[in-house]
C-alpha positions as CSV (number, residue, x, y, z in Angstrom):
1,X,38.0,119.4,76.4
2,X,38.4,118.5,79.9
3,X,37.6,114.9,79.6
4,X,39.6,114.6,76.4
5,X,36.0,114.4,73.9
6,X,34.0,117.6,72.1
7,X,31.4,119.2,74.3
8,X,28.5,118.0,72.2
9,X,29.6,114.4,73.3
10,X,29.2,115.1,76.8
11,X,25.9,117.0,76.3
12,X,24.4,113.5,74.5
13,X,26.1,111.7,77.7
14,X,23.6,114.2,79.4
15,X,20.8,113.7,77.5
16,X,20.9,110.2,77.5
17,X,21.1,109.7,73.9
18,X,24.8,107.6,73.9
19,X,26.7,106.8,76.7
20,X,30.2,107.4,77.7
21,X,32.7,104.5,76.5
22,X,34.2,102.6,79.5
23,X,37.9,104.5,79.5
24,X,36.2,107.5,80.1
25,X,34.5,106.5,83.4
26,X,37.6,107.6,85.7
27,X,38.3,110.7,84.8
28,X,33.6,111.8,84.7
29,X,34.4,110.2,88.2
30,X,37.1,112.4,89.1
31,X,35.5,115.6,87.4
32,X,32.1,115.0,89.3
33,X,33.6,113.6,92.9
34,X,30.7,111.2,93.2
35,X,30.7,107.4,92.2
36,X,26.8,106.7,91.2
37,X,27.4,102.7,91.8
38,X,25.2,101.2,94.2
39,X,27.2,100.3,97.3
40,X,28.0,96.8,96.9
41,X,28.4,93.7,98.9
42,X,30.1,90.7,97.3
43,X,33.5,89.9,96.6
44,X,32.6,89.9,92.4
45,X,30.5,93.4,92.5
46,X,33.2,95.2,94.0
47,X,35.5,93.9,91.6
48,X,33.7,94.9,88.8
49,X,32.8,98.0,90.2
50,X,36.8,99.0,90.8
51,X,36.8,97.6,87.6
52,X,34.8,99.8,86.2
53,X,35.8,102.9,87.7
54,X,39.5,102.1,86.7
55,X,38.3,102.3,83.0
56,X,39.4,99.1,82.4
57,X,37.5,96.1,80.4
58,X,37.1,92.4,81.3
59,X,39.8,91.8,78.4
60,X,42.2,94.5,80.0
61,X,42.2,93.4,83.7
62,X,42.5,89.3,83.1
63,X,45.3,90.5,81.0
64,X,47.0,92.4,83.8
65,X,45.9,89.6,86.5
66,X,47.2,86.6,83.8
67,X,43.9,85.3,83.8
68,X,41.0,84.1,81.2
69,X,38.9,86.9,80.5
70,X,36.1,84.3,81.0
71,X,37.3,83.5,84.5
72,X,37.1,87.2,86.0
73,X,33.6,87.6,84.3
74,X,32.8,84.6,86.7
75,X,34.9,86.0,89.6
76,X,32.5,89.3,88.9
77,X,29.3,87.6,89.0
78,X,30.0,85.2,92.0
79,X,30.1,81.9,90.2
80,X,33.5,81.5,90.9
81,X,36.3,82.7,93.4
82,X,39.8,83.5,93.3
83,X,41.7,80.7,94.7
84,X,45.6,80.8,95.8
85,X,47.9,83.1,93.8
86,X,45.2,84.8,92.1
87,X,42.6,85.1,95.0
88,X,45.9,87.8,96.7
89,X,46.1,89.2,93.2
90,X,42.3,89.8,93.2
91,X,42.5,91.6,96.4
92,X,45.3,93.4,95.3
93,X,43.6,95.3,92.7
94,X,40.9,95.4,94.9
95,X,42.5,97.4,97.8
96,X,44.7,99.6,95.4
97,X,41.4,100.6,93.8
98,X,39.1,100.8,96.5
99,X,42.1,103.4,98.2
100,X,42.1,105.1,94.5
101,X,45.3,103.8,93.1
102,X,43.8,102.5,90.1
103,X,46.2,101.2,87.4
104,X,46.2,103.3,84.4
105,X,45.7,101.7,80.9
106,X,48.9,100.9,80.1
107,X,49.3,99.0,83.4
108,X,52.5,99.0,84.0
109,X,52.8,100.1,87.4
110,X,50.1,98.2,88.6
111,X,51.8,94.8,86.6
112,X,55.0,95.9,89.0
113,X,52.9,95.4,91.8
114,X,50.7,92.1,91.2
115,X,54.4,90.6,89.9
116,X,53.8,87.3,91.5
117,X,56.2,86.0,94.7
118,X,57.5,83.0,95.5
């Protein structure tokens, strides 16, 4: 139970029948060494895809960047951007991830890090 779910689970990941809930994405991701994600461009695709590989829901990460849930789901698909305090937070999650330091679920540590200065 490498992944922390019974092996029949992961063979219906394999055969397409369900799919695998968001907080197990990091640790397929480690266990296969390959991100399938399309390379992206934009600011809001690679945040959702850090998002995404962190494990983390729209819900979890406004939470840890003290935002609206409905504001990062239109940071992620471009119809907004971060201004001021939270565009540094936004590219703070986005450099700790993209260099692998991915908060875990808790988020403590990474809330230590976006603590906000003055």
């Amino acid at each position: 139970m490498l992944l922390g779910v019974h092996p029949l689970t992961v063979t219906n990941w394999e055969h397409n029948r369900t799919s695998p809930a968001l907080r197990f994405l990091p640790g397929i991701l480690a266990l296969i060494s390959f991100d399938p994600s399309s390379p992206t461009t934009s600011p809001g695709e690679r945040l959702r895809a850090c998002r995404r590989r962190a494990g983390l829901s729209q819900e979890r990460l406004a939470r840890l960047l003290g935002i609206d849930p409905s504001t990062l789901s239109r940071w992620e698909r471009n119809l907004r951007d971060p201004t001021g305090r939270y565009a540094r937070l936004a590219v703070t999650f986005l450099g700790h991830c993209e260099r692998g330091i991915c908060p875990d679920r808790n988020g403590v540590a990474f809330r230590l890090q976006l603590s906000p200065t003055r």
